[in-house]
N, C-alpha and C positions, 0 to 999 in steps of 0.2 A: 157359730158366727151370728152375733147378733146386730145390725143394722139396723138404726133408730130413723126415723124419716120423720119429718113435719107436715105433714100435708095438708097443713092451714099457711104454711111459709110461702110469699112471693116466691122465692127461691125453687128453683125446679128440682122435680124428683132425681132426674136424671145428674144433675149435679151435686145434690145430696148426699146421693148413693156414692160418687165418685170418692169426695170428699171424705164419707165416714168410712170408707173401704182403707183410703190411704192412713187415715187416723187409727185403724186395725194395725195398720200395717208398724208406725211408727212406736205404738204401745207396744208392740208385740202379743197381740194377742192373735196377729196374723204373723205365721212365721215364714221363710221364705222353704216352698216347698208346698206350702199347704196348699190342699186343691180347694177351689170356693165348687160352690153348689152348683149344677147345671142351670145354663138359660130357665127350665122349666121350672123347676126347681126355685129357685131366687126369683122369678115371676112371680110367683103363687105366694110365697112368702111375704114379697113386698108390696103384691097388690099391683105390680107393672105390665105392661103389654110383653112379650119377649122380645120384640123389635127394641123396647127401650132396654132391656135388659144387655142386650149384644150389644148396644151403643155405649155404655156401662164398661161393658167388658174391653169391648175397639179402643175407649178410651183409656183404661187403666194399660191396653199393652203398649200405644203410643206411647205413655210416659215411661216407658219398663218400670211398671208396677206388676204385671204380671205376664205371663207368658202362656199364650194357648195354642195346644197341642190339638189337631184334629185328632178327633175319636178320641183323646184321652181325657179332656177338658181343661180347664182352665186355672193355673198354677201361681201362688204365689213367686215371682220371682228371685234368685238365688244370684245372678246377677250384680256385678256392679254396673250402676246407670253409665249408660255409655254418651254423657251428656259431659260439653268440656266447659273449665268453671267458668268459661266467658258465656257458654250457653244462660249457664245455672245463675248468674248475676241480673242477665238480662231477665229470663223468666219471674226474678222474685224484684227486681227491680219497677218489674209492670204490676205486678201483686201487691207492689206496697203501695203502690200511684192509686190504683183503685178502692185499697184500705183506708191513704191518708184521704183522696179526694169524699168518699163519703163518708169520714166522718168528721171532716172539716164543714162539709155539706146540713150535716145533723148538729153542730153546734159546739163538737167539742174538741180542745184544745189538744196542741200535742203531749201536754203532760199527761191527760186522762185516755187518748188514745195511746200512748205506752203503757199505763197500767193494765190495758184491758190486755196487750202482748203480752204481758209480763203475768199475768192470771192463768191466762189461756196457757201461756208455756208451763208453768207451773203443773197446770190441772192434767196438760199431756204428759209429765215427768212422775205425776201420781199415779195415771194411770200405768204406764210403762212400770212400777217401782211395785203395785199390787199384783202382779202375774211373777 
């Protein structure tokens, strides 16, 4: 499992790591089942405290992205998200508000901020398409 981090990015580690864990997950290059690496483990790797590492982990099983098992570790989830689609509307409904707000903010229009959807979705359909 390989997790890329920016650590010159405004953007916090700890949200980083959340994000490129789920982006494993939608590629399939995380499968459901698959165990990730212990707190200690995934520390040492990413350069994190293990306090941030288990906030990482609290957050991926909030979303049921994953499921941890004491003493067995920490599981990609097999799961279907027990989330109802009035949930799932609202969640990406706030996600677009904060996409469109900054980048209406940075200067650009909604025809170049759907291109950059339409890239992004692409580039995760590539990756997904290469495993």
């Amino acid at each position: 499992m390989k997790i890329k981090l920016d650590y010159h990015s405004s953007e916090p580690l700890y949200w980083q790591a959340v994000l490129e864990i789920k982006r494993l997950v939608v590629t399939k290059r995380l499968k459901p089942g698959d165990k990730l690496p212990s707190v200690r483990i995934l520390a040492e790797q990413l350069q994190l405290n293990a306090t941030t590492v288990r906030r990482i982990f609290d957050q991926l099983a909030k979303e049921g992205v994953v499921v941890q098992r004491h003493g067995s570790g920490v599981f990609i989830t097999d799961a279907e998200l027990p989330f109802s689609l009035e949930h799932i509307h609202k969640l990406m409904n706030r996600q677009a508000v904060v996409y469109l707000v900054e980048g209406l903010r940075l200067g650009l229009d909604f025809g170049e901020l759907n291109k950059i959807l339409e890239e992004q979705y692409r580039q995760l359909m590539q990756e997904e398409n290469v495993n």
